[in-house]
C-alpha positions in Angstrom: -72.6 0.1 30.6 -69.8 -1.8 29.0 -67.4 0.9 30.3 -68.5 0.8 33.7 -68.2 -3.3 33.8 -64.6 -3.1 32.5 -63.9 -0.2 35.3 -65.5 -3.2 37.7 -63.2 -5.9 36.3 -60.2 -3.3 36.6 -60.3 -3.2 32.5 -59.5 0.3 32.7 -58.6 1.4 28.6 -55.6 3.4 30.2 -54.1 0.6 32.3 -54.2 -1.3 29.4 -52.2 0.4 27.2 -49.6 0.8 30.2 -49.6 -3.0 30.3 -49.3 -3.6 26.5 -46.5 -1.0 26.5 -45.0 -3.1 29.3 -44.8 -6.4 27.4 -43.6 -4.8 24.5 -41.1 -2.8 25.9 -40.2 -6.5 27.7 -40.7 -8.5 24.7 -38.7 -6.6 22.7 -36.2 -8.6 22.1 -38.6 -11.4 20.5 -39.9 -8.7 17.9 -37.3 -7.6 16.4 -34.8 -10.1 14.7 -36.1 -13.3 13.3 -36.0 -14.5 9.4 -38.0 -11.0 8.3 -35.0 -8.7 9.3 -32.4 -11.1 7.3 -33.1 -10.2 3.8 -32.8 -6.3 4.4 -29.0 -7.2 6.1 -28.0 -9.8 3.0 -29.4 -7.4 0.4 -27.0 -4.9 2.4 -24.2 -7.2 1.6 -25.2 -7.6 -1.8 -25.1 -4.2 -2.8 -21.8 -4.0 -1.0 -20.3 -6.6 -2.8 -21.4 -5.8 -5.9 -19.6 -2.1 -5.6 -16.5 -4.0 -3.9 -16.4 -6.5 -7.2 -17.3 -4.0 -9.5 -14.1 -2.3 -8.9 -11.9 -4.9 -7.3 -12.1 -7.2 -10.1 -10.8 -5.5 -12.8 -8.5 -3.6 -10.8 -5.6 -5.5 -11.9 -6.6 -3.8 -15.4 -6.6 -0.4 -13.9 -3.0 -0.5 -12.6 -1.9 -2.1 -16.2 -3.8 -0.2 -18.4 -5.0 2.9 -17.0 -2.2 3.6 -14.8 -0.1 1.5 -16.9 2.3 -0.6 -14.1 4.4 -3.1 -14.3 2.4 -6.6 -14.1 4.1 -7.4 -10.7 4.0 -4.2 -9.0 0.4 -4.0 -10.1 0.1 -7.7 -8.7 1.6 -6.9 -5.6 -0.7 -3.5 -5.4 -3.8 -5.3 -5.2 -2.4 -8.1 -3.2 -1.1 -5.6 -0.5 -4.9 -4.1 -0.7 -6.7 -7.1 -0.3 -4.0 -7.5 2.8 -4.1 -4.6 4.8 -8.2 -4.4 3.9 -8.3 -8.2 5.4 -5.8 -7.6 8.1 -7.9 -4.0 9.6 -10.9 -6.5 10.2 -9.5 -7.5 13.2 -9.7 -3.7 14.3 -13.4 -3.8 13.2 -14.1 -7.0 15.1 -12.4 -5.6 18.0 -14.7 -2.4 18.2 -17.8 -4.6 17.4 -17.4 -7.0 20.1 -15.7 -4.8 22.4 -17.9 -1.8 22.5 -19.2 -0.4 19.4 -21.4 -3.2 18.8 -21.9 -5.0 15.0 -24.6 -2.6 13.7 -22.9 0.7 14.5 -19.5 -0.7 13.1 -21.5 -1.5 10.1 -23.3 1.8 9.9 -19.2 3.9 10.3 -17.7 1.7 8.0 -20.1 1.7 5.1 -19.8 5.7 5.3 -15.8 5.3 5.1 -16.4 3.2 2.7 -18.3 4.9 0.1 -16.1 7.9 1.0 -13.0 5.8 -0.5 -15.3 5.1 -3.8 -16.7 8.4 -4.2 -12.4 9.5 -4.0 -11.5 6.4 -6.5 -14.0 7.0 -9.1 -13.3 11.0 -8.9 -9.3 10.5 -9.3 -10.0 7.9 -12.4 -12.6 10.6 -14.1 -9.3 13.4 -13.4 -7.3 13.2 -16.2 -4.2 15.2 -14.4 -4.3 12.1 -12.1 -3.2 9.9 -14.5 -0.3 9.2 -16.9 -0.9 10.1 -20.4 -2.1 7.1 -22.6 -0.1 4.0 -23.9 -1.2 2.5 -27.5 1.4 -0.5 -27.3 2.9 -1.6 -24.2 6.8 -0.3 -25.1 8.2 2.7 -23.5 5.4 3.2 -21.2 4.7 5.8 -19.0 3.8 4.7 -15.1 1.9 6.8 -13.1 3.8 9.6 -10.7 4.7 9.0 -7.5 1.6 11.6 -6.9 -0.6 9.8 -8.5 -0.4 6.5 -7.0 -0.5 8.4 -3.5 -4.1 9.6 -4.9 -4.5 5.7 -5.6 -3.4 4.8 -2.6 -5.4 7.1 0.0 -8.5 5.9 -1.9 -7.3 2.2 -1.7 -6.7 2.7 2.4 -10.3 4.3 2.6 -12.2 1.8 1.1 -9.3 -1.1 3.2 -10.8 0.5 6.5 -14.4 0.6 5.5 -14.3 -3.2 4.7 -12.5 -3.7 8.1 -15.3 -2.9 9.5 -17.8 -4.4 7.7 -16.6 -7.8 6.8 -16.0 -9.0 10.3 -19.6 -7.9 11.3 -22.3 -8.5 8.6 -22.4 -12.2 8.6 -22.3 -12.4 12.6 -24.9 -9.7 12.4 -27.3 -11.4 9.9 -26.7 -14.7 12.3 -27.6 -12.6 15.3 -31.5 -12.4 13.7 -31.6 -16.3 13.6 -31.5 -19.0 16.2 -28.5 -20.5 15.2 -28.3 -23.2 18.5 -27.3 -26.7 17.1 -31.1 -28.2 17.4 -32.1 -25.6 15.1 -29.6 -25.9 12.5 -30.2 -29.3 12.1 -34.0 -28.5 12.2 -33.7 -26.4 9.1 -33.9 -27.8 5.3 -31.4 -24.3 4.6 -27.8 -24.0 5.5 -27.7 -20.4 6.4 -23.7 -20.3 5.3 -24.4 -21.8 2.1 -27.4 -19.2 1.0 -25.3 -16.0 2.7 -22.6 -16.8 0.2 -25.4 -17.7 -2.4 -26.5 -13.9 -2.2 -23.3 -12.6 -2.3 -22.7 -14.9 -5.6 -25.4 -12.9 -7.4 -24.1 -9.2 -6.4 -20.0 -10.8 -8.0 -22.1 -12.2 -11.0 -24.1 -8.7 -11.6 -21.0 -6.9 -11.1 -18.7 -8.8 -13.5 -21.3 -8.8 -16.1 -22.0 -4.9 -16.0 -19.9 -3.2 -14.3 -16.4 -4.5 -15.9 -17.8 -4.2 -19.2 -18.2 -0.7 -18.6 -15.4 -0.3 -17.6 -13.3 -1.8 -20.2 -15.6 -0.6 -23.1 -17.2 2.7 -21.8 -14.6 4.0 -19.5 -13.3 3.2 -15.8 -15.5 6.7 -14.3 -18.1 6.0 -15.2 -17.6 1.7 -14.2 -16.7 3.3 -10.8 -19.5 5.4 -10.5 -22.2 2.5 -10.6 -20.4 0.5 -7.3 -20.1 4.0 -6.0 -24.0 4.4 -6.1 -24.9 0.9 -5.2 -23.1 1.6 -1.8 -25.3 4.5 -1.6 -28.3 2.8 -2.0 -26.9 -0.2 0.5 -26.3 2.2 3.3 -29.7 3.8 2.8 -31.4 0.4 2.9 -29.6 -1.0 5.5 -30.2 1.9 8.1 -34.3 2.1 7.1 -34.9 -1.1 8.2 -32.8 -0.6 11.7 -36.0 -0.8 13.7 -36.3 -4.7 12.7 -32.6 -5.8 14.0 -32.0 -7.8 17.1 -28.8 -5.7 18.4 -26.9 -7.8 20.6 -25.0 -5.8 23.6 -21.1 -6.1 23.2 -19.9 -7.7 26.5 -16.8 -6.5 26.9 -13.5 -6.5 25.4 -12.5 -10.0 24.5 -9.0 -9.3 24.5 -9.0 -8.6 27.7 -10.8 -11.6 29.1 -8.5 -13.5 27.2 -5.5 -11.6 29.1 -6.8 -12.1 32.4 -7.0 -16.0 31.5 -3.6 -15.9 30.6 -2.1 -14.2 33.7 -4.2 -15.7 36.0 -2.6 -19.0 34.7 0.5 -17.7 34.9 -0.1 -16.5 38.3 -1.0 -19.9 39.6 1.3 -22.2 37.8 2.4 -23.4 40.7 -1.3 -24.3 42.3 -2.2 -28.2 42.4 -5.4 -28.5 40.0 -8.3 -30.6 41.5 -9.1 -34.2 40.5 -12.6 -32.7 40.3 -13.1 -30.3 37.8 -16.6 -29.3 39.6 -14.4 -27.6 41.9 -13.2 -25.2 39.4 -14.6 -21.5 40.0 -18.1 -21.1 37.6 -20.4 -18.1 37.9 -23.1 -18.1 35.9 -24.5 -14.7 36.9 -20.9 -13.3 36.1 -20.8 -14.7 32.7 -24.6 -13.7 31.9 -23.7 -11.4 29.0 -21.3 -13.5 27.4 -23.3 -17.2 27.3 -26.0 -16.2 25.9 -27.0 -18.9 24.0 -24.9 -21.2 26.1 -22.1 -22.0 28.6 -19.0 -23.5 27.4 -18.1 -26.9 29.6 -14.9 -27.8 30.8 -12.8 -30.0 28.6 -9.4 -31.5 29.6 -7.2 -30.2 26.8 -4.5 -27.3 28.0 -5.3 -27.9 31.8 -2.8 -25.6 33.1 -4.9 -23.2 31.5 -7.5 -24.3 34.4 -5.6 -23.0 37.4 -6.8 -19.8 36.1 -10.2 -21.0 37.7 -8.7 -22.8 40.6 -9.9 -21.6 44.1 -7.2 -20.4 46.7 -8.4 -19.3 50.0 -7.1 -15.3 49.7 -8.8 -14.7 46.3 -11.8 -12.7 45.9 -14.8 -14.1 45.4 -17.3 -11.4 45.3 -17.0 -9.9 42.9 -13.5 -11.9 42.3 -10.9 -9.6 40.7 -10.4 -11.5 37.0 -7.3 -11.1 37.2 -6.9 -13.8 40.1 -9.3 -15.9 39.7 -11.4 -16.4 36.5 -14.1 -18.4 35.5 -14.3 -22.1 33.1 -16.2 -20.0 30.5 -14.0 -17.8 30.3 -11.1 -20.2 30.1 -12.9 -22.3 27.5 -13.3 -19.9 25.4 -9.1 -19.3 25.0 -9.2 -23.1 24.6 -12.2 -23.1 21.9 -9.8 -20.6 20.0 -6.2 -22.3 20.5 -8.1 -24.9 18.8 -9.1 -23.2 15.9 -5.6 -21.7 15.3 -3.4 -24.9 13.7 -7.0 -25.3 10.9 -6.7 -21.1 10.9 -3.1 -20.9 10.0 -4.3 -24.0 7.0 -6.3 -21.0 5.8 -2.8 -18.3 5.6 -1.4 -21.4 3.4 -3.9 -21.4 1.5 -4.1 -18.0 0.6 -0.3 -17.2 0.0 -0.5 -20.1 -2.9 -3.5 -18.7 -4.9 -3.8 -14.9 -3.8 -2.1 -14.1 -7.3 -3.7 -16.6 -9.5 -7.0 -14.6 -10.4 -4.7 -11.4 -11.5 -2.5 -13.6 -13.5 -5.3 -15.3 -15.2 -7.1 -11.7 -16.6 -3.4 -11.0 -17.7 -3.7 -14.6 -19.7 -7.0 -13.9 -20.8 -6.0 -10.4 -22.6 -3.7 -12.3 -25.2 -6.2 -15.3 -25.8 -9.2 -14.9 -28.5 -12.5 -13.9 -26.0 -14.7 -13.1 -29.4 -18.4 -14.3 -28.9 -19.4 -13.0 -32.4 -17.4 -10.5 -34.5 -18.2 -7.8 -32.6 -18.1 -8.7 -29.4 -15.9 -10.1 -27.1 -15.7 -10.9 -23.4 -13.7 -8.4 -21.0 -11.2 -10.3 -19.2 -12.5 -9.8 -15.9 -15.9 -11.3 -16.8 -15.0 -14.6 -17.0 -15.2 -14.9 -13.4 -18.6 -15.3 -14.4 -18.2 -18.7 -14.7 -16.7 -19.5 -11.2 -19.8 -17.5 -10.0 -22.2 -19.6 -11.9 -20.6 -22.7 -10.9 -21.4 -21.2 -7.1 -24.6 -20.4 -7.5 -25.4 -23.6 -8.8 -23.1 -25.8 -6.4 -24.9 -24.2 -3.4 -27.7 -24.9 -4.8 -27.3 -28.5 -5.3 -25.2 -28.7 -2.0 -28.2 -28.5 0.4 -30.8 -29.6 -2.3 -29.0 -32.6 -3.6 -25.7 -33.8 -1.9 -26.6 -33.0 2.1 -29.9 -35.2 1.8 -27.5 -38.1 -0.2 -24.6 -38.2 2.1 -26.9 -37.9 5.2 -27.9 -41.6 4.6 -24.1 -42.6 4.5 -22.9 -40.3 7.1 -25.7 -40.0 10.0 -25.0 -36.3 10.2 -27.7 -34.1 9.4 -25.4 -31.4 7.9 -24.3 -34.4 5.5 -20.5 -34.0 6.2 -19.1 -32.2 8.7 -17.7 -28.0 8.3 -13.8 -30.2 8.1 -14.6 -32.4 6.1 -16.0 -29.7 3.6 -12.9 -27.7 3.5 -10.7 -30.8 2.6 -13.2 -31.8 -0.2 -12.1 -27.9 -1.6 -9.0 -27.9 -0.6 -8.8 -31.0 -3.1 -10.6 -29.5 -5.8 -8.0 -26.5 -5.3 -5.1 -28.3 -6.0 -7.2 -29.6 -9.3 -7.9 -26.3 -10.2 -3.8 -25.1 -10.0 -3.0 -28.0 -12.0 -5.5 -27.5 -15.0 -4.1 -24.3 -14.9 -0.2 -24.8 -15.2 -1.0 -27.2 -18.1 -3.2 -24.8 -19.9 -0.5 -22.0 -19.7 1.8 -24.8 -21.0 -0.8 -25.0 -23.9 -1.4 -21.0 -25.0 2.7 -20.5 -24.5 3.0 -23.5 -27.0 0.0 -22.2 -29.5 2.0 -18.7 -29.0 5.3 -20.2 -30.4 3.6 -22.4 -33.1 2.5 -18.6 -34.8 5.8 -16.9 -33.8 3.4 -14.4 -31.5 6.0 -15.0 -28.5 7.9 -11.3 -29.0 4.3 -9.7 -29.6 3.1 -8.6 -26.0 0.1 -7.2 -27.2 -1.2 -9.5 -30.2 -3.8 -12.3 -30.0 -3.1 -15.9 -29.6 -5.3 -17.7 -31.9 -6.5 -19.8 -28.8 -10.0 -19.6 -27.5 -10.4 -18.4 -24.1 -12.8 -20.4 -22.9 -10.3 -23.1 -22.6 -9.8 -21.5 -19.3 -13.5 -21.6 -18.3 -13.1 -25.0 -16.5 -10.3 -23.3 -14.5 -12.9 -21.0 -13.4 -15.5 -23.3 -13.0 -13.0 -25.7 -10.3 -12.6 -22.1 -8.8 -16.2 -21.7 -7.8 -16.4 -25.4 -6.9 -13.6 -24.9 -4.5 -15.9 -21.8 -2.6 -18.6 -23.9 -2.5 -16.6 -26.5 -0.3 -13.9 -24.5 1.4 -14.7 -20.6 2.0 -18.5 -22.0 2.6 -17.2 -24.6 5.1 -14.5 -22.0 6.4 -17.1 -19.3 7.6 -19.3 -22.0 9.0 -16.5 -23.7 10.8 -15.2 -20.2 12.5 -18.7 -19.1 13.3 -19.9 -22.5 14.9 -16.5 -23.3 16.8 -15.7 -20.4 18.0 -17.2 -18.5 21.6 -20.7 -16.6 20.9 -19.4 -13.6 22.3 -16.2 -13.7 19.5 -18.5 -14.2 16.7 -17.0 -11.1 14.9 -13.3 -12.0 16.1 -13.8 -15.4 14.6 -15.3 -14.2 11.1 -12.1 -11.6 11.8 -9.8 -14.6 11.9 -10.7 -15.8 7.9 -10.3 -12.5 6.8 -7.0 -12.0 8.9 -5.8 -15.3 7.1 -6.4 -13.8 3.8 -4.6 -11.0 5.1 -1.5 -12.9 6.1 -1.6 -15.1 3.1 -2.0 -12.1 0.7 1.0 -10.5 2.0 2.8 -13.7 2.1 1.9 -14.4 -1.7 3.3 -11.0 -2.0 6.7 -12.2 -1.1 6.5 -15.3 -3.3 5.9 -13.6 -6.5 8.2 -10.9 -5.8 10.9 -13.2 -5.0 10.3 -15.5 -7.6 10.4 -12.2 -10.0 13.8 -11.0 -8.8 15.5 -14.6 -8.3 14.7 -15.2 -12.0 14.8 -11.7 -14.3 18.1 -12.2 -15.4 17.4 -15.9 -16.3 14.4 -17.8 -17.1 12.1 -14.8 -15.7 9.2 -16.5 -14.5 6.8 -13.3 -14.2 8.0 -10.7 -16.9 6.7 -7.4 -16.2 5.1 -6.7 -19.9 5.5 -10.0 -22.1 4.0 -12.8 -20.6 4.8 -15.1 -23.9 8.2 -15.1 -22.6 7.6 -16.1 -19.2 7.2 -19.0 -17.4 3.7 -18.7 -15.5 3.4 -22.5 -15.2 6.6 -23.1 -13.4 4.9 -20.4 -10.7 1.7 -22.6 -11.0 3.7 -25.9 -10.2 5.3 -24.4 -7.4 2.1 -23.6 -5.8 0.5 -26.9 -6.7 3.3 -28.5 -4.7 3.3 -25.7 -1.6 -1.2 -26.8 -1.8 -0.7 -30.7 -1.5 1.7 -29.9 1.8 -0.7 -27.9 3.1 -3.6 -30.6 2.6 -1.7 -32.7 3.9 -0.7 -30.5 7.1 -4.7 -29.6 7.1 -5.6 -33.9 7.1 -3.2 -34.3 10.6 -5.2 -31.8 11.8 -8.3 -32.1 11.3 -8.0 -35.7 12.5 -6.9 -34.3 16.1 -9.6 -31.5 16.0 -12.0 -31.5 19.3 -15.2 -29.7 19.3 -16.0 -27.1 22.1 -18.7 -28.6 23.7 -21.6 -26.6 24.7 -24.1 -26.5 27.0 -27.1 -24.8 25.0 -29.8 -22.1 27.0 -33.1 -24.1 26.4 -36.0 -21.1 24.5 -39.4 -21.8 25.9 -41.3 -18.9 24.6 -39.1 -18.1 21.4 -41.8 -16.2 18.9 -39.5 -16.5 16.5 -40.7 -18.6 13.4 -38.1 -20.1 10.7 -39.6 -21.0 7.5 -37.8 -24.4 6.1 
């Protein structure tokens, strides 16, 4: 009876299912995504930081010890790897946004990746692949010119793998959020702030396990446990793919960019408008690349505009990009000629500090690290404390501070993503400074006990008088990389969201190598005299001159970063409104 009412009412049990397969197959997009698919991505990233701190941080140790290099050379080593790793993110970015999309450049680059590890960790367990070992640091033997191409084919595996994976995990964990500016401000969380949160709990885990291993245990077996974590990341990261919103690539950017450019070029001679409604738009055109929203025009680099300027032979339909292109598009080369003079702040940056957490283990080792008499704190680990002061400054960012200056500021973010970096570019400059005059302080505690000819003795100086270097460190991530990522990701085009996260990493890149040069120029310009950086005895150096230097090179660049900061112009935005968004964000 009930059957033959539904037949009536066109109910039938088979139509139905064709409908509900219907919606869901057009509702897809609203169930998958949201805050349920976030956690799976950022434990991803935690497990892939963990295995990229567990050996990066004490790989400064490796070259010296294990390998047993110079101090500079081993220096420059892992400043040219954090380089070329930070510079091939622009290739991974590339791929993402251009065809590949962000979760299959995840999924390549996290298998490149663990094959690097699985290479590192097998060449350190080889004893043929490297040099016999060194009790006291005279008369050394480096390792062969074979051996450090081992080193370096692993080092250029796992470089590529992070390429890849850098530029797209944050942009991909964003993609599963609404991230429009009415929900941001909505939101009692700072995404930004609790992604680098999570990652400060994988660096913490890793510094506290994984370097004491390494330095107590031995360096195959502290490679082995990143090596699995990776393992475990990849596994747990491609499990949960059904609950990922994968947004479609749209297109090469570069080449929208080009066609901007020589379309300007093109029509530098056309007349512009007084009435920038005239100006070509086509919303249809740029459907897959304004998502979220459509960039609006804005007046700065208007010769840029006769790239969208209307001439009575160009094609219209479909017009040939080449010609004639649209505001979008042209805003969106605008939004990131912005970004570039507070980007290139970033490469300053870098090239002053790049060194600073290599030089500082190399401190540590001749300073007293004994918690009791039978234990004492591997070099490396002290980083702990910058992590701790991370974890807890987040914390108290968006809990404490945001709500405080909110009442003084009006904006709900508290204080705006510039405003953040300056606050740790400040705290920066502290840091360098507490650090040149503690150097001044072990060099002085060194000569007081006639330890400065003995390379490998301990100075009877505690090394937690570093620790507040460490903690300013981790205060300065909390305001500047924190503010840096949010700052790329919010200002630059939606369909560049990779590029943009790209761009920090691509500073690093620059800076690193750029730091590179310093050091090795301050090394040769002063062997024969002062020597600044010697290559085993650094009692007889002079670290703090290097530190003053870079003290001096960070208050130009803050100031540089002020000027423009001040000049800065947001891209406006003109924001897709969500009726039916089934997405629900806890606060």
């Amino acid at each position: 009876m009930q059957s033959e009412m539904e037949l009536e009412n066109g109910n039938r049990p088979g139509k139905d299912k064709r409908e509900e397969k219907k919606k869901s197959e057009n509702g897809k997009s609203k169930k998958v995504g949201g805050v349920k698919a976030v956690p799976f991505i950022l434990a991803t990233e935690v497990c892939d930081r963990f295995s990229n701190v567990g050996f990066h941080a004490n790989l400064i140790s490796y070259l010296t010890i294990k390998l047993q290099l110079p101090l500079v050379k081993a220096s420059n080593i892992v400043s040219n790897f954090d380089g070329t790793a930070s510079l091939v993110t622009m290739v991974g970015a590339l791929v993402a946004d251009s065809f590949a999309g962000r979760y299959w450049t995840i999924v390549i680059s996290c298998i490149i990746y663990e094959l690097g590890l699985i290479s590192l960790t097998t060449s350190a367990a080889i004893k043929s692949l490297n040099p016999p070992e060194c009790q006291n640091l005279v008369n050394c033997k480096e390792a062969s010119g074979f051996q450090l191409g081992i080193l370096y084919l692993c080092l250029l595996l796992l470089a590529i793998g992070l390429g890849g994976v850098r530029p797209c995990v944050l942009s991909f964990a964003a993609d599963q959020i609404s991230m429009d500016k009415k929900s941001v401000e909505s939101r009692s969380w700072n995404f930004f702030s609790w992604y680098y949160f999570a990652l400060g709990v994988s660096r913490l885990s890793a510094l506290t396990i994984v370097v004491y291993i390494q330095d107590n245990i031995s360096w195959g077996v502290g490679l082995a446990i990143p090596t699995v974590a990776t393992g475990l990341a990849f596994i747990l990261f491609v499990g949960a793919s059904r609950l990922y919103k994968k947004v479609k690539p749209g297109g090469s950017p570069l080449t929208r960019l080009a066609q901007v450019l020589v379309s300007a070029i093109r029509k530098r001679k056309v007349v512009l408008p007084e009435d920038t409604g005239l100006l070509y738009q086509n919303k249809e055109l740029d459907a897959a690349i304004s998502v979220n929203g459509r960039l609006l025009h804005t007046d700065q680099f208007r010769w840029l505009d006769k790239a969208a300027t209307v001439r009575t032979n160009d094609e219209m339909n479909p017009p040939n990009l080449w010609k004639l292109t649209t505001v979008h598009r042209i805003e969106e080369l605008k939004s990131l000629i912005r970004i570039l003079p507070i980007w290139l702040s970033e490469v300053v940056f870098v090239a002053a500090t790049s060194h600073q957490a290599s030089f500082l283990i190399q401190e540590l080792r001749t300073m007293n690290r004994h918690l009791t008499d039978s234990f004492q704190i591997p070099p490396a680990s002290f980083a702990v404390f910058s992590i701790l002061t991370l974890l807890v400054g987040v914390a108290l960012y968006d809990r404490v501070f945001v709500p405080i200056a909110r009442r003084y500021t009006g904006n709900p973010m508290g204080i705006t993503c510039l405003q953040r970096i300056g606050v740790g570019l400040v705290v920066s400059i502290l840091g360098t400074i507490v650090g040149a005059l503690i150097e001044m302080k072990r060099k002085s505690v060194a000569a007081h006990y006639n330890l400065l000819d003995s390379p490998k003795a301990i100075i009877p100086m505690s090394g937690f008088w570093l620790v507040p270097r460490y903690c300013l460190f981790g205060l300065t991530e909390v305001f500047r990389t924190v503010g840096t990522l949010e700052f790329l990701y919010d200002q630059s085009p939606e369909s560049m969201r990779s590029i943009a996260i790209a761009l920090y990493w691509v500073a690093n890149a620059i800076g690193d190598y750029l730091g590179v040069l310093v050091v090795t120029l301050i090394h040769k310009c002063t062997v024969h005299r002062t020597n600044w950086l010697p290559d085993r005895n650094l009692n007889r150096g002079k670290l703090d001159y290097y530190y003053w230097l870079v003290t001096g090179i960070q208050v130009v660049n803050l100031v540089y970063y002020i000027v423009c900061a001040w000049y800065y112009t947001s891209k406006p935005v003109e924001e897709v409104k969500k009726e039916d968004d089934e997405e629900i964000e806890d606060d």
